[in-house]
C-alpha positions as a Markdown table, in Angstrom:
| # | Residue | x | y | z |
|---|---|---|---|---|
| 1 | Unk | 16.1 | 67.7 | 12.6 |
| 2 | Unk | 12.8 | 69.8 | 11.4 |
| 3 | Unk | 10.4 | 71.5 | 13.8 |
| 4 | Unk | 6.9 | 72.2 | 13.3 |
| 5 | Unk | 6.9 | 75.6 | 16.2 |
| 6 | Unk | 8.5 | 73.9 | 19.4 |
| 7 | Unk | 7.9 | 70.2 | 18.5 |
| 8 | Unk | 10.0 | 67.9 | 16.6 |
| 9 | Unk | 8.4 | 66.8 | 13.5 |
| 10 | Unk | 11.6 | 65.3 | 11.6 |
| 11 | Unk | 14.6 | 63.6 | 12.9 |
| 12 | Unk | 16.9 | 62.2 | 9.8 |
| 13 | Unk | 18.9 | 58.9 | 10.6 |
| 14 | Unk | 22.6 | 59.5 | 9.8 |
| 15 | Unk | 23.2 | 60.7 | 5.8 |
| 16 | Unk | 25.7 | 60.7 | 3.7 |
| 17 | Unk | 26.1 | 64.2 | 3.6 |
| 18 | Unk | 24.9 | 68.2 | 4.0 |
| 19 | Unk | 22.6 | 67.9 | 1.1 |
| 20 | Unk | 21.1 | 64.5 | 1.5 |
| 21 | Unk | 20.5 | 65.8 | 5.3 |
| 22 | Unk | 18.6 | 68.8 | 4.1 |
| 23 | Unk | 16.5 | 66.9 | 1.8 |
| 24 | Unk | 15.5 | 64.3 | 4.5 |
| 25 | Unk | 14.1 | 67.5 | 6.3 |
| 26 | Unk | 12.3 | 68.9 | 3.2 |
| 27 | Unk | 8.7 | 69.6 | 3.6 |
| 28 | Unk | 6.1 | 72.1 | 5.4 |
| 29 | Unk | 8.1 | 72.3 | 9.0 |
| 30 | Unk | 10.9 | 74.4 | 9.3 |
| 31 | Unk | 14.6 | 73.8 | 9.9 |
| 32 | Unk | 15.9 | 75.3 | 13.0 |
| 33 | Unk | 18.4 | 74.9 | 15.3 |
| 34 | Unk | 19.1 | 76.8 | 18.4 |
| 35 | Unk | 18.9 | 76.0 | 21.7 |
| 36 | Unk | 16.5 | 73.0 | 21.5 |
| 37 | Unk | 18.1 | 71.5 | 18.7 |
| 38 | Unk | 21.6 | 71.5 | 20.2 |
| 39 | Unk | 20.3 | 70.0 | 23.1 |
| 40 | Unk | 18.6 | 67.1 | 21.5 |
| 41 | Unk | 22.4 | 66.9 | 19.5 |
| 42 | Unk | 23.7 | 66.3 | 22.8 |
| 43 | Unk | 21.6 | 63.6 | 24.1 |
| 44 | Unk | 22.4 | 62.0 | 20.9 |
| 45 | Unk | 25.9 | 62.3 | 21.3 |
| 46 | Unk | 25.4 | 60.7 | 24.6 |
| 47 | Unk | 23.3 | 57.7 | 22.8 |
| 48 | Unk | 25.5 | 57.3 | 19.8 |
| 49 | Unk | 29.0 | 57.3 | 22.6 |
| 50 | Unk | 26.8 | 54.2 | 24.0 |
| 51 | Unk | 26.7 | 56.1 | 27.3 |
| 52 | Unk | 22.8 | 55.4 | 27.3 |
| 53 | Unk | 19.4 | 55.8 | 25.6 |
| 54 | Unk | 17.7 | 59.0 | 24.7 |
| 55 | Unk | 16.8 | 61.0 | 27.1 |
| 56 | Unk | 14.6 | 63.4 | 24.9 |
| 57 | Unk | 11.3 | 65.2 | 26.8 |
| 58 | Unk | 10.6 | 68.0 | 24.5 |
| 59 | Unk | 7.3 | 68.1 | 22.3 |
| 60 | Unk | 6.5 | 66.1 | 19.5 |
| 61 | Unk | 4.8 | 66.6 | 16.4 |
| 62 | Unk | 3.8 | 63.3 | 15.2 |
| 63 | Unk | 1.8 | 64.7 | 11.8 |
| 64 | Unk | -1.9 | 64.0 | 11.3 |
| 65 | Unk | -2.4 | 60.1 | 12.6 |
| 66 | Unk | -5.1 | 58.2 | 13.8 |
| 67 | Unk | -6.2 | 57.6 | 17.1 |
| 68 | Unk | -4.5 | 53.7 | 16.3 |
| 69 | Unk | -1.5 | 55.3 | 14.7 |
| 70 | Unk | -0.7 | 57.7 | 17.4 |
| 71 | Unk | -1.2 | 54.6 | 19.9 |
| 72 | Unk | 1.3 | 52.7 | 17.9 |
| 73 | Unk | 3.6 | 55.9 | 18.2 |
| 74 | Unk | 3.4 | 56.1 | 22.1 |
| 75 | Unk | 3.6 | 52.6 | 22.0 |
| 76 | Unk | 6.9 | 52.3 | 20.6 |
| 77 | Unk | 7.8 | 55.6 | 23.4 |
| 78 | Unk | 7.2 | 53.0 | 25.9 |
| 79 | Unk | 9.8 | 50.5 | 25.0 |
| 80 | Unk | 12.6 | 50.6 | 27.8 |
| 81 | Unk | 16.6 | 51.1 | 26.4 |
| 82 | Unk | 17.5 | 47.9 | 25.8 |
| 83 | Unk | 13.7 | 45.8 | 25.2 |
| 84 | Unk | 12.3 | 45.1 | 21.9 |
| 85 | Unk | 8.5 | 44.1 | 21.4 |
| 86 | Unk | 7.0 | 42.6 | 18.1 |
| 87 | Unk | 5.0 | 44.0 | 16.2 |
| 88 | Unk | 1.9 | 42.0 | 17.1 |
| 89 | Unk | 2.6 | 43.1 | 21.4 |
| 90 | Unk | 3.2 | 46.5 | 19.7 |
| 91 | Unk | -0.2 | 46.4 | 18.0 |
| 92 | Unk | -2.0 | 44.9 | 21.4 |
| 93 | Unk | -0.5 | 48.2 | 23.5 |
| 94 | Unk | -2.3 | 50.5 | 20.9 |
| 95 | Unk | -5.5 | 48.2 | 21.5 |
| 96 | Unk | -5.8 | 46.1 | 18.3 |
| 97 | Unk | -3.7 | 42.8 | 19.0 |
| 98 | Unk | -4.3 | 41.3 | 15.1 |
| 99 | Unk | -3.1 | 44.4 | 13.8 |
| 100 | Unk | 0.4 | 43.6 | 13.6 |
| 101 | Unk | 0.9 | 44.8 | 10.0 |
| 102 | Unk | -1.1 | 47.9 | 10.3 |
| 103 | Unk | 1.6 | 48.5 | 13.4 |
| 104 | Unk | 4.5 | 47.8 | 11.4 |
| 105 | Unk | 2.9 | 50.3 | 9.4 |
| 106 | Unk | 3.1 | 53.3 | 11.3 |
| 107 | Unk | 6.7 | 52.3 | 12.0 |
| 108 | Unk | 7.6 | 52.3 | 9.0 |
| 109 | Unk | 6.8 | 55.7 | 8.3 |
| 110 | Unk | 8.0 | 56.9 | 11.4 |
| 111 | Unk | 9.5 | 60.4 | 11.1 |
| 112 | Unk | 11.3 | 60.4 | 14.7 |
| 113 | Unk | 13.7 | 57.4 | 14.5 |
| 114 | Unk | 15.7 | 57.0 | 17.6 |
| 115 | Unk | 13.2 | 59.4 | 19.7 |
| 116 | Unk | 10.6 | 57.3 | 18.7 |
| 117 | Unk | 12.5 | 54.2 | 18.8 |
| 118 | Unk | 10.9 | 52.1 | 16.0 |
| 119 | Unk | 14.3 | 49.9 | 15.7 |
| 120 | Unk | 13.3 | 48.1 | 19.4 |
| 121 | Unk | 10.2 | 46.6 | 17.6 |
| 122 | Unk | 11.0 | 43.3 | 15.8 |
| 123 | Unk | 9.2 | 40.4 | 14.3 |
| 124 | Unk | 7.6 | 37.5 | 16.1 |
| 125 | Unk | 10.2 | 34.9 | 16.1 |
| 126 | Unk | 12.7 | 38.1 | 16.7 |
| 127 | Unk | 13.9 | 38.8 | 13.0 |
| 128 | Unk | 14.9 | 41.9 | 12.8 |
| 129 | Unk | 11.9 | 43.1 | 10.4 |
| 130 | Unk | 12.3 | 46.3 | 8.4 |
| 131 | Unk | 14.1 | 49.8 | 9.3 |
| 132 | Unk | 14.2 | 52.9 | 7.1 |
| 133 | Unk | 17.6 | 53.2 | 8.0 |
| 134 | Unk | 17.9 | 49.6 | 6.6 |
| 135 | Unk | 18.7 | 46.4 | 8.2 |
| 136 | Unk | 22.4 | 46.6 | 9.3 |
| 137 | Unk | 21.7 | 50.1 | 11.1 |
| 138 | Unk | 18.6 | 48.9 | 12.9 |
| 139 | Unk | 21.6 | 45.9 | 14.1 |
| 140 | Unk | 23.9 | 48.5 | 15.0 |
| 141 | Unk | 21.5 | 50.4 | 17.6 |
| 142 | Unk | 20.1 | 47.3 | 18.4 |
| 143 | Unk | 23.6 | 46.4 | 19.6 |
| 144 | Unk | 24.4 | 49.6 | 21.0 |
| 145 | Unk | 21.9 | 49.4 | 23.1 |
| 146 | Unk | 22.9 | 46.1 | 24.8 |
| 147 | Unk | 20.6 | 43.2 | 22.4 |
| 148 | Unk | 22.2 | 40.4 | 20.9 |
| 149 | Unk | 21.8 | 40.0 | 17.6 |
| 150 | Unk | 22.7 | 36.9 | 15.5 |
| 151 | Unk | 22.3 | 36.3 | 11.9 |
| 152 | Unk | 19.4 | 38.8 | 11.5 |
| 153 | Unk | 17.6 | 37.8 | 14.7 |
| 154 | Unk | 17.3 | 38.9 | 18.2 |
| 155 | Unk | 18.9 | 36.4 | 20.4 |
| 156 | Unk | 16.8 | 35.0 | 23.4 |
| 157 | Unk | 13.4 | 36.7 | 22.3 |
């Protein structure tokens, strides 16, 4: 994890190793740790031990977005533990329902996986869509957190 002052501005998915991880976190933010950041280790401990979702309040830095973009972002902060949207309901909560690309978007370059939990938003017809993380981890939270997944597709969406 990276902070820009007190706010998160990066939080890495799982990597291979120390480097990779430090990498992940490269750019004008700074790496720190301390109190904050071993707090938000625990309530991913807690998420990851499938003991419930992320319970994270502190401040977040989501970069330089647009008004649209930043929608998208508290959009996806607004999906409950266990729900997924699409991207097209994800696109009507930031206030421009036929911009379901421009939403999927935003997720894409979402630099606060899990906090901001892009993985809950899905295609349409419930395919699983894209995930930095790639497809099978975006399967794994989705199943940690209680959603069937079948062949590459949400089950009962």
């Amino acid at each position: 994890m990276a902070f820009n002052g007190p706010a998160l501005r990066v939080l890495t998915l799982p990597e291979p190793g120390h480097d990779q991880a430090v990498q992940a976190l490269s750019g004008p933010w700074r790496l720190r740790w301390g109190p904050v950041g071993e707090g938000l280790e625990e309530v991913l401990r807690h998420y990851f031990s499938g003991r419930g979702p992320i319970d994270y309040h502190g401040p977040l830095d989501y970069g330089n977005l647009t008004p649209f973009q930043a929608a998208v972002m508290n959009g996806m902060r607004a999906i409950p533990f266990g729900g997924v949207v699409s991207y097209g309901e994800l696109a009507a909560s930031a206030g421009r329902p036929r911009a379901a690309r421009a939403a999927g978007s935003v997720c894409a370059r979402n630099s606060l996986p899990l906090v901001v939990p892009c993985h809950r938003v899905v295609a349409q017809g419930g395919g699983l869509g894209g995930f930095g993380g790639g497809l099978q981890m975006k399967e794994r939270l989705l199943l940690l957190e209680g959603i069937d997944v079948k062949g590459g597709r949400v089950v009962g969406r």
